[in-house]
C-alpha positions in Angstrom: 281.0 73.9 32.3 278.3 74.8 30.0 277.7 78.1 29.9 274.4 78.9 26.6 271.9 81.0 26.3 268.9 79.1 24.2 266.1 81.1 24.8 264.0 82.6 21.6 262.3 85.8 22.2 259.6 87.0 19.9 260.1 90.2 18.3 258.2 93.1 19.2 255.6 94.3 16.8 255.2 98.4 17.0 253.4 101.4 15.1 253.9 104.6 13.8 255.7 107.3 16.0 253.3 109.8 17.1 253.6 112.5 19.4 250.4 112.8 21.8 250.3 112.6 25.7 247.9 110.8 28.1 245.7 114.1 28.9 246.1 116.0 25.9 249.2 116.9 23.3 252.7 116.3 24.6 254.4 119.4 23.1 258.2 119.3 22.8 260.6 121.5 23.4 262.9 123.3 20.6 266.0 122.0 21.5 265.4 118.3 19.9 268.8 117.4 18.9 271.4 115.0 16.9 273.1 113.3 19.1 275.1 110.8 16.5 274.0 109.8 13.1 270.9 107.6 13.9 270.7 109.0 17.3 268.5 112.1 18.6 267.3 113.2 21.9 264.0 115.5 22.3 262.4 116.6 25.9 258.7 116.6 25.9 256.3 118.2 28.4 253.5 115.3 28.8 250.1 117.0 31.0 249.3 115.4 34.5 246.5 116.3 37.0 249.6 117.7 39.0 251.0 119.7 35.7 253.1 119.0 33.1 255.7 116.2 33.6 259.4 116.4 31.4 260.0 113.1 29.7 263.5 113.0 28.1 263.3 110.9 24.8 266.0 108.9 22.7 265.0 108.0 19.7 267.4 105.1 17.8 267.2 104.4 14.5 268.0 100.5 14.3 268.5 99.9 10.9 271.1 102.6 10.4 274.3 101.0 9.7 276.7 100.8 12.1 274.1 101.8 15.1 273.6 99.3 17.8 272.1 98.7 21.2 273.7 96.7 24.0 274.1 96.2 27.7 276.1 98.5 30.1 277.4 96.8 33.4 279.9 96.8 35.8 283.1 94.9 35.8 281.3 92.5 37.8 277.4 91.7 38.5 277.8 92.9 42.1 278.9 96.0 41.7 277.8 99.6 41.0 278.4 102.4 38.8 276.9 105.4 37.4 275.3 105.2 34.2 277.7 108.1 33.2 280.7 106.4 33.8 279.2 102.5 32.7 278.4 105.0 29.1 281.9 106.4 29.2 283.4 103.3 29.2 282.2 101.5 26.6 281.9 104.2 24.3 277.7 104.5 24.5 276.8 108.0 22.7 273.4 107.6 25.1 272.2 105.0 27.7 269.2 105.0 30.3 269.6 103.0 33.4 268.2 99.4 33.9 266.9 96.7 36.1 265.9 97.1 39.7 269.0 96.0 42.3 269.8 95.1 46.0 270.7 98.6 47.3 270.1 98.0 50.8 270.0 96.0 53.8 268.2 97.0 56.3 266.9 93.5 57.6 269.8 91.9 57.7 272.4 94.2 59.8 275.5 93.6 59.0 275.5 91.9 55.6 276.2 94.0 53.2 273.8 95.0 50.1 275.7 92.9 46.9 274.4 95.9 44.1 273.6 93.0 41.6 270.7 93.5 39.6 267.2 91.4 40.1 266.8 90.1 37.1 268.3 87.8 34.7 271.5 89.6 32.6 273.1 88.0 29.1 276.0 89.3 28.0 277.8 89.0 24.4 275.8 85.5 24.9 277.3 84.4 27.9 275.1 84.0 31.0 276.2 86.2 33.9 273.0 86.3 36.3 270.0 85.1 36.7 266.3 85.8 37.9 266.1 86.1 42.0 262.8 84.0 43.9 259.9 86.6 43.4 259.5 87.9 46.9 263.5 88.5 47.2 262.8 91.5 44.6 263.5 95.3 45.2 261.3 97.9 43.3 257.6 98.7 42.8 255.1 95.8 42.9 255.5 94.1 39.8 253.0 95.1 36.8 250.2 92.8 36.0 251.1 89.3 34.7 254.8 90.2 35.4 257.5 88.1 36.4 260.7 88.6 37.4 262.5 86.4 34.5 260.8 89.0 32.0 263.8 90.7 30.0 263.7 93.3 27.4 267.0 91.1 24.8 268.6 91.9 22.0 269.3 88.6 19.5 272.5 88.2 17.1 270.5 89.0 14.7 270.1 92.8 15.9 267.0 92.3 16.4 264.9 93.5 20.2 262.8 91.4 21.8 260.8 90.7 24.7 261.3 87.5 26.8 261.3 85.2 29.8 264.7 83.7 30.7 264.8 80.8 33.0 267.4 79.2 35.0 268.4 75.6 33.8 271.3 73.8 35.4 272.3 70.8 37.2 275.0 69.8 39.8 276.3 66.4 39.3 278.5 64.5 41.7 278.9 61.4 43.9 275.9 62.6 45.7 273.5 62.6 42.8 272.2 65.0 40.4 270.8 68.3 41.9 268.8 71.1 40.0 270.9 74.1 40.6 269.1 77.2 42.1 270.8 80.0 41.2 273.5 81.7 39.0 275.0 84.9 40.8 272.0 85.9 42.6 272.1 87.9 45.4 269.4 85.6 46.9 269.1 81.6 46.4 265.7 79.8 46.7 265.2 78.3 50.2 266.7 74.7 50.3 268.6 75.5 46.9 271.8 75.6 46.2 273.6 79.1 43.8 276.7 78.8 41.6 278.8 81.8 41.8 281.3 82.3 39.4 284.1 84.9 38.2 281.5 87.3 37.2 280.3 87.7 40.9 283.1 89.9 41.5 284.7 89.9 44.9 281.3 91.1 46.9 280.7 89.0 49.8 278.3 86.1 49.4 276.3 86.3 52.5 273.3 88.1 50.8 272.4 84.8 49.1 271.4 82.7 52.0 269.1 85.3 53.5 265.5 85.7 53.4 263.1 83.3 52.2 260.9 82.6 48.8 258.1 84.3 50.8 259.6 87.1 53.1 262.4 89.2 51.7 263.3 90.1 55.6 263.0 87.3 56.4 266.7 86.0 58.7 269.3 84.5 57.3 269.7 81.1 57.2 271.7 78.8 60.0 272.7 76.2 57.9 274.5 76.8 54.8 277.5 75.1 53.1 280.2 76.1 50.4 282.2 74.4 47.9 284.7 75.2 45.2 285.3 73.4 42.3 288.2 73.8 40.2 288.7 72.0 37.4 286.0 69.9 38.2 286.7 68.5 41.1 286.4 70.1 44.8 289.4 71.4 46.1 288.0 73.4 49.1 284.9 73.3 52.2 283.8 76.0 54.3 280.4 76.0 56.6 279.7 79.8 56.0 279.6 81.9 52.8 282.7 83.2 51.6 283.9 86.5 50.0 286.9 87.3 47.5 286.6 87.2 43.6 286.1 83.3 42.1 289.1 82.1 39.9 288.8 81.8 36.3 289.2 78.2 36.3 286.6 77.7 39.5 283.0 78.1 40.1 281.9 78.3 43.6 278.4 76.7 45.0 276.3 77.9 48.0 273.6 75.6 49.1 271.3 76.5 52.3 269.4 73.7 54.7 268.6 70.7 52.3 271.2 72.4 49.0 273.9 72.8 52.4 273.3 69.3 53.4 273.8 67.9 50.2 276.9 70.1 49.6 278.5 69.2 53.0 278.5 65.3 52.3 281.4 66.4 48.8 284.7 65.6 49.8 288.0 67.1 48.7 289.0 65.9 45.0 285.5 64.8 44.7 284.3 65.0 40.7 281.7 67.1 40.4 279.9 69.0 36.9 277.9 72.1 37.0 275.9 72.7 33.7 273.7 75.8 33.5 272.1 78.2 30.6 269.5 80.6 31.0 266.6 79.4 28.3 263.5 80.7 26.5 260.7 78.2 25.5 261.8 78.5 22.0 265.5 78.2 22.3 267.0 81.4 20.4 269.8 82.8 22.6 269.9 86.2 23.6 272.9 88.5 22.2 272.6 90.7 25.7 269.6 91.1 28.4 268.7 92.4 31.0 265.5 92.3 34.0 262.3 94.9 32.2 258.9 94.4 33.1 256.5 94.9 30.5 253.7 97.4 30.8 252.0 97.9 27.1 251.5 94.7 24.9 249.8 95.0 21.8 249.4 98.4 21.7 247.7 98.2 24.7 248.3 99.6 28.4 248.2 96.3 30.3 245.4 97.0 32.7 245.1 97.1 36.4 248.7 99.1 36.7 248.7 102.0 39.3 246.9 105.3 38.4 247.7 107.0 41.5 251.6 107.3 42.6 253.9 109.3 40.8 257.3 108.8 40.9 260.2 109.8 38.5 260.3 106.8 35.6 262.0 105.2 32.8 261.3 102.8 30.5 262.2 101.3 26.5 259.8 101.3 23.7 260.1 99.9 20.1 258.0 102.1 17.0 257.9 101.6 13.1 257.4 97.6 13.5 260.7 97.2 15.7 262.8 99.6 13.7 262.8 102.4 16.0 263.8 102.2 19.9 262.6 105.0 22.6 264.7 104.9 25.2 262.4 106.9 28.0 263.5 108.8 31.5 261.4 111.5 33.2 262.7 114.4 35.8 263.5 113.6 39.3 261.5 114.6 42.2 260.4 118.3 42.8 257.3 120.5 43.0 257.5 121.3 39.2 258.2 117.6 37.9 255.3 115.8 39.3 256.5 112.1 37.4 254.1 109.7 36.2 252.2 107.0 37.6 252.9 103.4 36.1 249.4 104.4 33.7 250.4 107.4 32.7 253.8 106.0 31.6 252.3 103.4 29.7 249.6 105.4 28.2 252.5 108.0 27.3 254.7 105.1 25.2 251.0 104.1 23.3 250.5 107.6 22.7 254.5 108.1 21.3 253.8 104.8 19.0 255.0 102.0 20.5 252.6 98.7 20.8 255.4 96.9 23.1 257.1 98.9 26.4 259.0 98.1 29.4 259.8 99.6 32.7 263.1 100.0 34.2 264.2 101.3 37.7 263.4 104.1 39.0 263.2 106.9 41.5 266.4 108.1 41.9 268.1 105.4 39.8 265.8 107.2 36.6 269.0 108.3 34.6 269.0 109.2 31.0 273.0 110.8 29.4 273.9 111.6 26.1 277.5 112.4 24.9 277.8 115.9 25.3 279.0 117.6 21.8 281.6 119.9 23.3 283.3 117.4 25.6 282.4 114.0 24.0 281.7 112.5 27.0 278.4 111.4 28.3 276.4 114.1 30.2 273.1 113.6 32.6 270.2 115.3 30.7 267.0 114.9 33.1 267.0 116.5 36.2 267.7 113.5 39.3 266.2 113.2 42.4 269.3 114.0 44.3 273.2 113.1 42.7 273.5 110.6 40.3 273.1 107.0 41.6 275.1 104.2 40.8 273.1 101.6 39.2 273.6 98.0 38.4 273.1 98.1 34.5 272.2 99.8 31.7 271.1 100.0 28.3 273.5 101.6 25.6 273.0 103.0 22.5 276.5 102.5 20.0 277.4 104.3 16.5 280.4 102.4 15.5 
């Protein structure tokens, strides 16, 4: 089974840090601090029409030795954890929250929401998910000229960069050759069929076969088939999709109407070959990735995003000519942290240097931690509208 990343991202290309917010001077607070050598975190009060909003900052120095960035996930791609805990684990001395996920299920009673992210996610190169049909997205309407393949990637060489992952693969059998739809998504496109593999994790599989490329609530569908293939050849049939983690050796595929129809006419100890990799139009493969939608390119606030709603944000920025990540989370919900609207964020970024920016999540999924000097451990440091969510990934900042 092929399983490579060949997609080339070009690198971002930022300016000088500055310290300025959309309606005036951002002013920041006196506790700016070290976090780890390379590492510090700053809270800045940024003027609104509604008052002043908090905007927790990470600033990374990239080409510190030793200092790194990377993704945080779960054990599996449909789970959930909190950033905290995803931070503890691997050893991240700070870490902001990620891509939009399926957190609920309202349309569909009685399957249950899968967790996994929207968006396509790499991992120390290896594909683990990709990019849902459009209208099967959670979170705000996407920002102008945005997709939902649009990753914020970091290369082998280091190096962060914005790109567009796509989904590439075939199923080959005694039925023919079939483009293949979807790699762990927790929605296939309609006729399609979805490979599901051992970093699924043991969440049931029904999501996948729900809703259509147009309506997200859309029902589920009535005719869907299921396969495994172990070793290449199929050793198991079931009409309905299954649940319980796929084996190491085994990937699993899930086609609906024409992708079930082709799947039902395999036969036990039929050969068949799934090939897939997640590419760029240039073919330089991704280190890590995850889903971020860009909202300032070239310096400049792409136009047409929304003035007018402010919700708790967060979102990664690049200064100093890709040397210097912002990692970017404001306070949660209340009368005295008003948020930004998509604008303002953007504006914000331009205004703190960056020429190149991305949103995450966010809402109540707007995390940003730090490791906490007296405990070592990573602590929340913006306020949260409500407890601390679990999320589906994250990005991590490392000091090895």
């Amino acid at each position: 089974m092929e399983r490579s990343t060949r997609g080339r991202f070009p690198a971002f290309a930022l300016a000088a840090l500055l310290v300025i917010g959309p309606a005036g001077p951002a002013t920041a607070t006196p506790d700016g601090s070290r976090v780890a050598r390379g590492v510090t975190y700053r809270l800045l009060e940024v003027p609104t029409g509604r008052g002043p909003a908090r905007l927790h900052v990470v600033t990374v120095d990239l080409d510190r030795t030793g200092v790194s960035v990377g993704l945080l996930y779960p054990s599996a791609v449909a789970a959930r954890e909190p950033l905290t805990r995803l931070a503890g684990e691997r050893g991240a001395v700070a870490a902001v929250n990620g891509d939009f996920f399926n957190i609920s299920e309202e349309q569909h009673p009685g399957v249950p929401a899968t967790g996994a992210p929207v968006g396509p996610e790499v991992a120390q190169g290896r594909p683990l998910k990709g990019a849902v049909p459009t209208a099967q997205r959670f979170g705000w309407t996407l920002p102008p000229g945005g997709t939902v393949e649009d990753v914020l990637a970091g290369g082998f060489d280091g190096r962060l960069r914005l790109g567009r992952l796509h989904l590439r693969g075939t199923v080959d059998s005694p039925r023919g050759t079939v483009p293949l739809r979807g790699l762990n998504q927790y929605a296939i496109a309609e006729d399609g069929i979805g490979a599901f593999t051992p970093e699924w994790g043991d969440t049931p599989r029904a999501r996948a076969v729900c809703g259509t490329d147009l309506h997200r609530a859309a029902p589920c569908s009535s005719e869907t088939f299921e396969v495994t293939v172990r070793h290449g050849r199929v050793v198991s049939e079931q009409p309905e999709p299954g649940s319980g983690r796929v084996p190491d050796d085994a990937v699993v595929l899930l086609g609906r109407e024409a992708g079930a129809r082709h799947l039902r006419g395999l036969r036990e100890g039929d050969r068949v070959r799934v090939d897939y990799r997640l590419a760029d139009r240039d073919g330089l493969p991704p280190r890590w990735a995850l889903g971020a939608s860009p909202i300032l390119l070239d310096g400049r606030p792409l136009t047409g995003q929304d003035a007018s709603r402010r919700e708790p944000r967060a979102a990664a920025a690049l200064t100093g000519g890709g040397h210097t990540l912002l990692l970017v989370a404001t306070d949660g919900r209340s009368d005295d942290a008003p948020g930004l609207t998509m604008r303002e964020l953007a504006d914000t970024l331009k205004d703190l240097g960056a020429t190149t920016a991305v949103q995450l999540d966010g809402g109540s999924s707007a995390t940003m931690v730090t490791r906490d000097p007296s405990t070592g451990r990573p602590a929340v440091r913006n306020q949260l509208d409500g407890g601390e969510r679990p999320i589906a990934n994250g990005i991590g900042v490392f000091v090895r």
